[in-house]
C-alpha positions, 0 to 999 in steps of 0.5 A: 091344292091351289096351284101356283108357281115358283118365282123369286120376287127378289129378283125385280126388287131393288132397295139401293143397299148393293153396291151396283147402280140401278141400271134400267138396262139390266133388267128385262122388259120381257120374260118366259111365260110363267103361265101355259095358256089364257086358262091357266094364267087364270087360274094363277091370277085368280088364286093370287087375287084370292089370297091378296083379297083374304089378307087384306081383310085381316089387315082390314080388322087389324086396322094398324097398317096401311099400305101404299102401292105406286105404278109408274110408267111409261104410256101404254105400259100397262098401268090401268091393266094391271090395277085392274086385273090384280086388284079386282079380287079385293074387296072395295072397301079395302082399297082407295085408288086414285089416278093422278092427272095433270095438276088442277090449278088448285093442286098448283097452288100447293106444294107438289105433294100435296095432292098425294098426302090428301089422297093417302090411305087409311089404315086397314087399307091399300091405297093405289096411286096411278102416277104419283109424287114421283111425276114431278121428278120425271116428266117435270124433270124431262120439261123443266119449263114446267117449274116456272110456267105452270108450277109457278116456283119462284125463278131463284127456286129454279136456277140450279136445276140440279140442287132442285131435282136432289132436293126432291128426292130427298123430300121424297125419300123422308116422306116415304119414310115418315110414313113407314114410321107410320105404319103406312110402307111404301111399294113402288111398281116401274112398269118397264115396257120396250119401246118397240112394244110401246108403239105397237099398243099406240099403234092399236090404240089408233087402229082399234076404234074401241081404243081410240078413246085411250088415245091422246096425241101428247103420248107420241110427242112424250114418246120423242122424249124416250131417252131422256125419260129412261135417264130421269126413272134411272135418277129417280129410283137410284135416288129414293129405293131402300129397304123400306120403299123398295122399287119393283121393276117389272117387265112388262112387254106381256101383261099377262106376266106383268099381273103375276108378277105384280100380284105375287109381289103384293101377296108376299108384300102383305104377307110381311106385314104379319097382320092378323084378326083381333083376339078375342079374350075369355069374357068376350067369349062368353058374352058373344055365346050368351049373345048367340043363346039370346038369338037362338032363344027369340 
C-alpha cells in the first residue's frame, strides 16, 4: 500500500465566499511535522510527485484543460524550493515554468499582464509562474513611484492610487476568470514565512558561500518594508480569492511541510479535474489489433 498522510487541504484555502476576512494573521507560519524523519518525508513526497506525475499524463492525453499554478511570496520563502522538489517527478513535457523577473523594457512597453498572458500554458499542461501578475498589486503597490517611473503610466492614471490598485484587482480577477471559462483554472500558493524565519535564511544565504550567489542586497532593503507588504498580500488575496482561483496559504517556516502540502494540494487539485485517457471505440480496436498482427507478421 503506498503510505501517505492525512491532511485536510481545506484548511489553507480560502476562496472569499465566508464571511470572515483573510487575515494573514490567522493562519500559521509553521506547523507539526507531517513527516517522522528526512527518510519518511521522502517517501511522502515521492509517492505525491509520483501520483501528480501519473494524472498529468492523463490530463496530458486528455488534452482539454490546462492548469495554472501561482507561488507568491515573501524572499527567501521558499519558492524555487518547493517548485523544484514538488514538481521534479512530472514529466518535462507536461509543465511550462516561468519565473518572473523585473519587467524588461519590452514588458514595460505592455499592459502589465501581458508578460503573463504570453507565457500561459497549453492545454494538457501545468504551467508554474514564480512571481506573477499579482506583482504589480504588491510591490508596485508598496512602491508606487514605480507606476510613473518605470511602468511609465500616464500621471492621470496615477492620481487616485486607490481607484487603481481596485482596478487591478478586478482586471486580475476577470482574467482568472476567463481563463477557468477556458478550461485553464487558477491555483494560487502564498508561501507565508515568518520574518524571524526569513532572516535566519538571508542570514545563511550570506554565510553559506555556495548560497551567496542567491543573495541580492535589495531583499534587506525590501525586508524594511515588511508590514506594509503583509497589508498589500492581505489586499490583494481578499480581493481576487474565489471559488474558482481559490488562495492557498501555506506555512512555510519548514519546508519540508511546506512541499507536502503544496504537493497533496496540486494532487487533490488535478484530481478535481476528472481528466482521463481517450476511449478507444470497436473499430480502432480492431484496426490497433490488425496493426499488432502486422508487427508481429514482419
Amino acid at each position: 500500500m503506498t503510505e501517505s498522510f492525512a491532511l485536510k487541504t481545506e484548511s489553507f484555502r480560502f476562496d472569499g465566499r465566508g464571511s470572515e476576512k483573510f487575515a494573514i494573521a490567522d493562519f500559521p507560519t509553521k506547523l507539526d511535522d507531517l513527516y517522522e524523519d528526512s527518510d519518511h518525508y521522502e517517501v511522502l513526497l515521492r509517492n505525491l510527485t509520483t501520483e501528480l506525475n501519473e494524472l498529468q499524463e492523463k490530463m496530458y492525453a486528455h488534452n482539454r484543460y490546462g492548469l495554472l499554478t501561482v507561488f507568491q511570496a515573501m524572499d527567501a520563502a521558499g519558492k524555487d524550493s518547493t517548485i523544484q522538489h514538488v514538481f521534479s517527478g512530472v514529466n518535462p513535457l507536461g509543465m511550462r515554468v516561468h519565473s518572473f523577473k523585473r519587467p524588461t523594457d519590452q514588458e514595460l512597453d505592455h499592459d502589465f499582464l501581458w508578460r503573463n498572458l504570453i507565457n500561459l500554458p497549453e492545454r494538457g499542461t501545468i504551467g508554474i509562474f514564480n512571481r506573477s501578475y499579482y506583482e504589480e498589486v504588491l510591490v508596485v503597490k508598496v512602491h508606487p513611484e514605480i507606476l510613473t517611473q518605470t511602468q511609465r503610466l500616464p500621471e492621470e492614471r496615477t492620481v487616485e492610487l486607490d481607484k487603481l490598485w481596485k482596478q487591478r484587482y478586478k482586471d486580475i480577477s476577470n482574467f482568472e476568470t476567463y481563463l477557468n471559462r477556458n478550461g485553464f483554472p487558477v491555483l494560487k500558493f502564498f508561501l507565508n514565512v515568518s520574518k524571524k524565519e526569513q532572516g535566519e535564511r538571508l542570514i545563511s544565504r550570506i554565510e553559506d558561500p555556495s548560497k551567496n550567489w542567491k543573495f541580492d542586497d535589495q531583499d534587506v532593503v525590501e525586508r524594511g518594508f515588511w508590514n506594509q507588504y503583509m497589508q498589500a498580500y492581505e489586499d490583494a488575496i481578499n480581493a481576487t480569492a474565489s471559488k474558482k482561483a481559490p488562495w492557498y496559504i501555506i506555512p512555510a517556516d519548514d519546508k519540508k511541510n511546506m512541499r507536502l502540502i503544496v504537493a497533496k494540494i496540486l494532487v487533490e487539485e488535478v484530481k478535481n479535474l476528472k481528466t482521463d485517457y481517450p476511449k478507444v471505440n470497436k473499430r480502432q480496436k480492431k484496426s490497433l489489433q490488425d496493426l499488432v498482427a502486422v508487427i508481429k507478421g514482419e
